[in-house]
VOGU-3710 file (C-alpha; in Angstrom, 3 decimals, decimal comma):
1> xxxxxxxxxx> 75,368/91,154/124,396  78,731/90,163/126,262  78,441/86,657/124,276  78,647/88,739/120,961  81,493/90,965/122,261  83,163/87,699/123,635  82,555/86,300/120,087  84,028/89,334/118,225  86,875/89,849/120,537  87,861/85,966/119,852
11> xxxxxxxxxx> 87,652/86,017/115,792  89,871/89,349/115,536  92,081/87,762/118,039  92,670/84,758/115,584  92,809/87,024/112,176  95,773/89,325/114,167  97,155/86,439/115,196  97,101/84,272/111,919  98,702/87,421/110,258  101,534/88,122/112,151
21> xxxxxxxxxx> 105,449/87,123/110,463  107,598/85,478/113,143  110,773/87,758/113,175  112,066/86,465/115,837  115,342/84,533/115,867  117,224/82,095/118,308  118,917/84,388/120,313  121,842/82,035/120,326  123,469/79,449/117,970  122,360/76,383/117,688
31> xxxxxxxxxx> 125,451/74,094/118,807  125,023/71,537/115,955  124,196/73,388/113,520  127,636/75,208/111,356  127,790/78,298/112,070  128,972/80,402/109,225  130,486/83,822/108,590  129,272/85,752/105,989  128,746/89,103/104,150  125,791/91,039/104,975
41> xxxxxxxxxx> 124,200/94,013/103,323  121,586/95,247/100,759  120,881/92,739/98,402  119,874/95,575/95,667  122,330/98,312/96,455  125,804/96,310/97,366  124,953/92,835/96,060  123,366/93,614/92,323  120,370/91,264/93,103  116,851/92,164/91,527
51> xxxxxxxxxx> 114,656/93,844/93,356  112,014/96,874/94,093  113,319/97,884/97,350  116,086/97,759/99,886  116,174/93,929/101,282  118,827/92,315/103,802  120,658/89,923/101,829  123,895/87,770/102,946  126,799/86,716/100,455  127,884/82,935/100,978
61> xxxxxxxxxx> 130,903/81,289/98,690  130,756/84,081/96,567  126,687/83,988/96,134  124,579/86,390/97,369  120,941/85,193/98,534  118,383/87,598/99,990  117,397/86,461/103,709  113,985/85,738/105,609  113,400/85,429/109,496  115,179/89,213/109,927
71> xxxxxxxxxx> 114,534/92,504/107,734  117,690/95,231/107,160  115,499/97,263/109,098  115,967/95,085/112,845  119,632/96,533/112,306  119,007/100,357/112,284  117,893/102,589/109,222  119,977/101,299/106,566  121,038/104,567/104,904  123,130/105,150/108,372
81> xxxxxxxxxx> 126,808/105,635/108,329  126,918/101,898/108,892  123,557/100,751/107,849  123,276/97,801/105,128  122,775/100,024/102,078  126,210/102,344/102,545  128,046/99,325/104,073  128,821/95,602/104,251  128,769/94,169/107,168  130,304/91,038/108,688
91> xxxxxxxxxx> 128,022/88,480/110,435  127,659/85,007/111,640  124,545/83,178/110,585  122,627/79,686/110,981  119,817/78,584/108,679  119,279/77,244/105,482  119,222/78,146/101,462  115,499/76,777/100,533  114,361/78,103/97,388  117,133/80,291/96,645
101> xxxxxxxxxx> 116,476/82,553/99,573  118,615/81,832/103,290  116,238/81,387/105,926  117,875/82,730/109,076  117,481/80,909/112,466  120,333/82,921/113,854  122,029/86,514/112,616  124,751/88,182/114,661  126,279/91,159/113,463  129,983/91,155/114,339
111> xxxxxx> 131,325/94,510/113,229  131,037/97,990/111,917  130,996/97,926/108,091  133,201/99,051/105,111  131,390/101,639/103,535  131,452/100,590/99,280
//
């Protein structure tokens, strides 16, 4: 019996495990990597990019691109008085456009936002 328990216990660890999304970021810049400021916000609601809900997006050289490794969520409710879907924030970022998405490795918020 505490084989089978030991053998369930083991494969649910795995599936959990397996199905988690790494949201985690460095919690400093890399030092030689650029590190670049940028406009953040809702991708849908400040940024007119297509979509079926509210998704953290950043705006580089006048493009907007919708961003994985952090959710608009890790920053607060974003229908707050500064949150990403009343307001555009400033931030500084690392990471890299693959596939027409930015893939975060760093995201630092730098101030309060301008509400649109």
């Amino acid at each position: 019996m505490n084989k089978i328990t030991s053998l369930v216990t083991a494969c649910l660890v795995s599936v959990v495990s397996f199905g988690q999304v790494a949201t985690s970021l460095n919690p400093k810049p890399d030092p030689n990597k650029k590190l670049i400021k940028v406009d953040a916000s809702c991708g849908e609601c400040n940024f007119d990019l297509d979509g079926t809900s509210c998704d953290l997006a950043v705006r580089i050289s006048g493009k907007a691109y919708f961003v994985d490794g952090v959710t608009i969520k890790d920053f607060g409710h974003p229908h707050d008085e500064n949150g990403f879907c009343v307001a555009v924030r400033k931030a500084e970022v690392q990471g890299d456009i693959v596939d027409g998405r930015f893939k975060a490795s760093y995201f630092k918020l730098l101030q309060p936002g301008k509400k649109k």
